[in-house]
N, C-alpha and C positions, 0 to 999 in steps of 0.2 A: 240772624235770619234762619240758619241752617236748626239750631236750634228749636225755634219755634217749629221749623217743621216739623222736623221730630217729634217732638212732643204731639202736634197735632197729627202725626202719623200714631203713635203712641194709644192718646186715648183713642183714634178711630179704631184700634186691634179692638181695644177693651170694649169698648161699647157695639163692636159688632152682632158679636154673641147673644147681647139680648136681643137683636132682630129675630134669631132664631128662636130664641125664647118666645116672644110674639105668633113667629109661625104655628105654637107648640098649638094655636084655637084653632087654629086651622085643620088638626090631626087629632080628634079626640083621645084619649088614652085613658078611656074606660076601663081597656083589659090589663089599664098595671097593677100590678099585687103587690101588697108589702114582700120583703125578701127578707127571709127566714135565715139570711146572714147580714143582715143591716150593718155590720162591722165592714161588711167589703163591696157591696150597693145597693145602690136606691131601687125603689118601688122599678118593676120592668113585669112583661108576660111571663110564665111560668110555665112547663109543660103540667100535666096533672101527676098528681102520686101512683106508679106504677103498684099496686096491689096484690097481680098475679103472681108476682115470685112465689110469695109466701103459699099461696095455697098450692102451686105447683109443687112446694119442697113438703109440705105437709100431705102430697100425692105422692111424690116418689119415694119419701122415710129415707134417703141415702144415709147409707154407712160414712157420707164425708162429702166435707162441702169445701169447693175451692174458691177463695174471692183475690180478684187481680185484675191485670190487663194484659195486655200480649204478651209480657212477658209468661203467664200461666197459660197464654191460650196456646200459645207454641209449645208449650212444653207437654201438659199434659193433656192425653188425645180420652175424652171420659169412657167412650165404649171401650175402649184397647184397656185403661184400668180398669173400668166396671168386670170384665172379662178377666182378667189375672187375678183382683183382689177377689172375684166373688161378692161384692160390696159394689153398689150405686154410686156413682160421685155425682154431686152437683155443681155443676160451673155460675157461678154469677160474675162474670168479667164483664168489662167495658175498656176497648182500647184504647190508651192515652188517657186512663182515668188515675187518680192518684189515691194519698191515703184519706181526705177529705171524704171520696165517697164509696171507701170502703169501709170507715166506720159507719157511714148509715147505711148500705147492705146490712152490714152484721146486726146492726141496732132496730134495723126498721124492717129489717127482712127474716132474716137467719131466727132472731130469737124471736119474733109474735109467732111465726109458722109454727114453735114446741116442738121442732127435729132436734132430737140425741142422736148426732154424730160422733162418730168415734174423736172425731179433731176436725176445724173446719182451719183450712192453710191460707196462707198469706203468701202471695207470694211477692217480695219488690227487690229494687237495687239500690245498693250503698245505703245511701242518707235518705230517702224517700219515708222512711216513717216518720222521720220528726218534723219533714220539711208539710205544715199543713197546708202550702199557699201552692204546691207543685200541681197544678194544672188543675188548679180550681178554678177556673176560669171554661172549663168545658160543662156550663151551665145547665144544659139537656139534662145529662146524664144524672148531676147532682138532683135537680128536680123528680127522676121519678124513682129516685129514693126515698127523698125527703121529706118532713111533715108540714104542716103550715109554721112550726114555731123549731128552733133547735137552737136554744140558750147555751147548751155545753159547748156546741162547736161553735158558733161563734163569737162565746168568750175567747177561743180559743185562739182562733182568726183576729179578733180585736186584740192581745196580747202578743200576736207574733206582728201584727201589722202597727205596733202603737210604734208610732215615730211620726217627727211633725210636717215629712215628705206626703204620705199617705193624711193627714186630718189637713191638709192643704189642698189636695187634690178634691177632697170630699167637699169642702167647703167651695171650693169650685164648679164643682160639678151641680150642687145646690144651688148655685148663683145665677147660673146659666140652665137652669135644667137641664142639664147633658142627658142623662136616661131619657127623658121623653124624648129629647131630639134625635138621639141615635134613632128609636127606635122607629120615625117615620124617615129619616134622612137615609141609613146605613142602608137599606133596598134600594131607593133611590139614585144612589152612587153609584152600587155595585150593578143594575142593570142599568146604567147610563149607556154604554159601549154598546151592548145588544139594541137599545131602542135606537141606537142612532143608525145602524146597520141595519135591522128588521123592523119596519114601523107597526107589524103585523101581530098582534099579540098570539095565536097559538105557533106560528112559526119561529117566533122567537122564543117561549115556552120547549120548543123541540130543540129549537137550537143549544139553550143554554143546556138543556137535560145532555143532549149526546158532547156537550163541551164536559162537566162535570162529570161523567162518565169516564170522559177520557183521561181526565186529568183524573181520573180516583187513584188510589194507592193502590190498585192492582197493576197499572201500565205507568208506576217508576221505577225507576232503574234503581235494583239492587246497589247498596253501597256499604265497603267494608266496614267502615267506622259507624261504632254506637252512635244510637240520637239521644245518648246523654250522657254525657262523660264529666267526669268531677277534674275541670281545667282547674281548679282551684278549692284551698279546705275552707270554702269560708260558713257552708255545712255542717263541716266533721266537725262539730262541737257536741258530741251530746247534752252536757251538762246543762250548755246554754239554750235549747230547743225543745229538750224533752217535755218538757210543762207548758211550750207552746205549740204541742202537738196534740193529735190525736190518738196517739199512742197511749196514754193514761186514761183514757176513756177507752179504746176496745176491751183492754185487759179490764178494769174495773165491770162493763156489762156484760162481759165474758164468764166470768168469775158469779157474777150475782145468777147470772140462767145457768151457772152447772155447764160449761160449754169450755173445752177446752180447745185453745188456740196454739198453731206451730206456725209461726214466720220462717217464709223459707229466703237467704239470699241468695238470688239467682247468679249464677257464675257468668263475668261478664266476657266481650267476645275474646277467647286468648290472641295473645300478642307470640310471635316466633314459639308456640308449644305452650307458653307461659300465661297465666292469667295477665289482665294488664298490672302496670305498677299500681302500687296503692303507697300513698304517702304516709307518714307515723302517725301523722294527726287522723288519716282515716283506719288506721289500722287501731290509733288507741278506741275509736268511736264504735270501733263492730266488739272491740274486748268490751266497752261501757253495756253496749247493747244488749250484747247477751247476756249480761251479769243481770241486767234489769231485766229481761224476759222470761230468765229461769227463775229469779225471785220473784216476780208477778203471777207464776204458774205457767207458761206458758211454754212453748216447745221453739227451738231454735235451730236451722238446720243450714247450714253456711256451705251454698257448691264451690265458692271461690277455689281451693285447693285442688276440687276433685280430680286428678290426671285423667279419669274415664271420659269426662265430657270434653272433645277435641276438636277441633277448630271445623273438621267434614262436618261435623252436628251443625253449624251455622251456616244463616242463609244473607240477612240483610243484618247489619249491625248486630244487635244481644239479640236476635230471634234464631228463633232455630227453624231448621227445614222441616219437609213432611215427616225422612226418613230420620230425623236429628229428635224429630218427635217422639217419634215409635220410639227410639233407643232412651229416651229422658222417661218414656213413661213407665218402659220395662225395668229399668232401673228403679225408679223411682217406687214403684210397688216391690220388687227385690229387697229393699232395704226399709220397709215400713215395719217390719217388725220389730226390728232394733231401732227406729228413730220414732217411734210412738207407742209408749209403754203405759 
């Protein structure tokens, strides 16, 4: 008997789901758009193709273009280099963005604009070039890079995600239309708690605004430890990730527009004086990296070692302070003549 329940518990999970399926007529989804990485999901809203970079970098002509995410935005302050080198720098960062969409910067920004920079820099940590899935999930951001079709990266996506965990999940989520239901459900959840507290739609509009305010990343608490640390090398394989990365594609359209690229790896927060440990399997992975970077043309610049950058330079995990700023960018222009020939 216990059995049968079971079971009959069993298929009511399974055939829940297309109730929601059913609700999907209820919620038209006009505005979903094919996705220009169909290797990692289905049809959803899309923000539009941001454009202005380009004409902006083809307004300023910068002497050097920097693309990254906090890690760059902390480190280099543009007016403070613009002012030392004599030379314009351009920033295209996006905080918590990865290497997925810094190759379409460079691809879809950097080279239509026609700016000859002296070097346009890279800045990441560890294993983030080869890892393409590392916070490709910050969809915005990749959207107003992106174009409507991008075959090379999501070969690329499809080759690092081919495994039968991921073509099960797909096949599920097609089952179920998961995309469309996120997309009228996941609003619905998240202000559940407000509508049930404010029946009032612009007082709860205020409300949530001065909650997310509050809760933004300016009123959390500084914390020593990096928000990404390599607990394990299951990464540090170059050999095995490199061709499932986006790293063979910057250097290749790099190379074809005449644009020369320097990856810089950012020094992460020292431990007692010391940079943190680095295991052999990641130390052989930064020896592989550079071998591949100087032979692709490419400039390679490794702060791990530097004694100059010291622990007063940091603020929250691998960021650096205002003042930690100033000192990385005075540095940093200091030693551009010998680190880009």
């Amino acid at each position: 008997m216990k059995g049968a329940h079971l079971l009959l518990a069993g298929a009511g999970l399974l055939l829940l789901p297309f109730g929601l399926r059913a609700a999907n007529y209820l919620h038209p989804s006009a505005n979903l758009q094919p996705s220009y990485l169909p290797a990692l999901e289905g049809p959803r809203p899309r923000a539009a193709f941001d454009a202005e970079p380009i004409s902006n970098l083809r307004i300023l002509d910068p002497g050097w273009i920097l693309i990254g995410d906090s890690m760059a935005g902390t480190r280099i302050d543009p007016d403070l280099f613009t002012q030392l080198s004599s030379q314009r720098i351009a920033p295209l960062l996006y905080a918590g963005s990865g290497s997925a969409w810094w190759y379409l910067v460079l691809k879809n920004w950097v080279i239509p604009s026609g700016t000859r920079p002296r070097a346009v820099f890279i800045f990441f940590r560890d294993t983030n070039l080869t890892d393409v899935l590392f916070r490709i999930d910050a969809a915005w951001a990749l959207d107003t890079a992106a174009l409507a079709g991008e075959d090379d990266l999501n070969a690329v996506v499809a080759r690092r995600r081919g495994t039968r965990f991921y073509q099960g999940t797909e096949t599920l989520d097609a089952l179920y239309a998961a995309p469309q239901v996120r997309r009228w459900l996941g609003p619905l959840v998240d202000e559940w708690p407000a509508r049930a507290m404010i029946p009032y739609r612009r007082p709860r509009a205020q409300f949530l605004e001065r909650l997310n305010t509050r809760l933004g990343l300016t009123h959390l608490r500084p914390m020593d430890a990096a928000d990404m640390q390599e607990t394990e090398d299951r990464e540090a394989d170059f050999d095995a990730f490199v061709d499932k990365s986006a790293l063979p594609l910057m250097l290749r359209d790099a190379r074809r527009a005449g644009l020369r690229l320097c990856f810089v790896r950012v020094r992460r927060r020292p431990e007692g004086g010391r940079p943190p440990y680095q295991s052999r399997a990641l130390q052989r992975y930064v020896s592989r990296l550079r071998d591949y970077l100087l032979q692709g043309g490419a400039g390679f610049v490794d702060d791990t070692g530097d004694p100059v950058q010291e622990l007063s330079w940091y603020e929250d995990g691998d960021h650096l302070s205002r003042d930690g700023r100033r000192r990385y960018t005075e540095l940093f222009v200091s030693r551009l003549g010998y680190r880009i020939r």
